[in-house]
C-alpha positions, -999 to +999 in steps of 0.1 A: -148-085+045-155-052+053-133-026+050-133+005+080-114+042+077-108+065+096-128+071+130-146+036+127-114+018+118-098+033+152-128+024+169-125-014+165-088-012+185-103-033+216-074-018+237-075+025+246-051+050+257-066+061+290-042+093+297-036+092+337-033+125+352+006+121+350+007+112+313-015+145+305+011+165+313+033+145+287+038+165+250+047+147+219+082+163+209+082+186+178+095+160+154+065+141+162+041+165+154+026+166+118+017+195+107-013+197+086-015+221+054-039+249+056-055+241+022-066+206+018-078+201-011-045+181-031-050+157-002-089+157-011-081+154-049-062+123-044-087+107-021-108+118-046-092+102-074-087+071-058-126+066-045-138+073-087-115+041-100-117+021-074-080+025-063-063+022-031-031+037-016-013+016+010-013+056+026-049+054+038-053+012+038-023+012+064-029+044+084+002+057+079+010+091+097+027+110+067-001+108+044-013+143+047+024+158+041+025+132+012-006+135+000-002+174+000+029+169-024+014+151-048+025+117-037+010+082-031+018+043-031-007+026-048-019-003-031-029-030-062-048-064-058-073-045-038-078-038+001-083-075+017-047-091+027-038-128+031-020-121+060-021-107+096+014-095+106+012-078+136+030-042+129+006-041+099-026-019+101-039-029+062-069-052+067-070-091+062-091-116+054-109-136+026-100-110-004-123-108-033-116-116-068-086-094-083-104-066-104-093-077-141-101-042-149-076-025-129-043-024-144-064+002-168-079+018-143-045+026-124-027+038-158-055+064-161-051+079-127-013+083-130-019+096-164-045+123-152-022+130-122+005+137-146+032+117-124+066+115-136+071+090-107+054+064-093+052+035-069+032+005-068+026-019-040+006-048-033-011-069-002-006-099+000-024-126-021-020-158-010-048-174-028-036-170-060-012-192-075+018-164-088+012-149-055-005-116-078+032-112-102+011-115-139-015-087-123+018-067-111+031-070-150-002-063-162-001-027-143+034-021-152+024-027-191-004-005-189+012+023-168+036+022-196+011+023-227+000+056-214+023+074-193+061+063-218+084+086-197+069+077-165+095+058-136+082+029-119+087+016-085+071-017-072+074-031-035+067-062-040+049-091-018+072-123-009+046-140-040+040-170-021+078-177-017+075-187-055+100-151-063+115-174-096+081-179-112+074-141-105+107-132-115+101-153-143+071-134-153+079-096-143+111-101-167+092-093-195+079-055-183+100-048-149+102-022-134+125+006-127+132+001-092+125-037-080+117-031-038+111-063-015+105-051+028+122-074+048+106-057+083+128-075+105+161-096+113+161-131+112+154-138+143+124-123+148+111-129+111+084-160+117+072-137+155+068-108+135+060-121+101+041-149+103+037-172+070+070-155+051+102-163+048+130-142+054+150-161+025 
């Protein structure tokens, strides 16, 4: 598929915010309000960075509203398996569809960022892949291995995908490099889990 940012991603929304003359008098409230740093250009480097190898960060791919004050500090999720997800849940803004083949070359690519970027931290997360059998867990091991083999200090953090509901195969496999910190989302009670997340299982 093809994949939109920024002003042409918002512009696909078939549904806008007309202010009436009422609501223009409405202010967001201060703790709403980002502020955005005088001096850009971490928050360029970064993007930077990520457009050279190919990368994604779940940051820009999901629109998420703190990426400049993240960004700015020298902090990003990396978004692994690429930018296409399996899935549509509905409070998601990454894009979905029929992903493309998972870049073998990655895993490498990823280690060398983090390395260049001199983290001492890191977190990596993943869309969902659906058509592939372990759900994406052996290309998750395969990036932990190779952040490893160049960055030996470094702490790892993966929020991991559901895998296809098959979590003991990819439990199976991630046992032999896991991470740090092991993270799953849940999103929602379970109630509301199959509205709201569609094709997972809370359990």
């Amino acid at each position: 598929g093809v994949k939109y940012r920024d002003a042409d991603k918002m512009a696909l929304i078939p549904v806008k915010n007309v202010a009436t003359e009422r609501e223009a008098l409405l202010r967001k409230p201060e703790w709403m309000k980002i502020k955005l740093p005088a001096d850009s250009s971490r928050i360029q480097g970064i993007k930077a960075a990520m457009r050279k190898n190919g990368l994604h960060s779940v940051c820009e791919e999901a629109s998420c509203p703190n990426l400049a004050e993240c960004f700015n500090h020298g902090t990003a999720t990396f978004m692994i398996l690429g930018a296409i997800c399996t899935r549509r849940c509905p409070f998601c803004d990454v894009a979905h569809g029929r992903p493309v083949t998972p870049d073998a070359n990655e895993p490498q690519k990823l280690a060398q960022t983090i390395a260049d970027m001199a983290l001492r931290y890191v977190v990596v997360t993943s869309v969902d892949r659906d058509d592939l059998r372990d759900g994406g867990a052996q290309h998750f091991a395969d990036c932990i291995s190779a952040i490893r083999e160049k960055s030996p200090t470094i702490k790892i953090e993966t929020l991991v995908p559901d895998f296809r509901g098959r979590m003991d195969r990819a439990l199976e496999i991630l046992q032999a490099t896991p991470p740090d910190v092991f993270n799953h989302n849940l999103e929602n009670v379970p109630r509301l889990y199959r509205q709201v997340r569609p094709g997972a299982d809370y359990n």
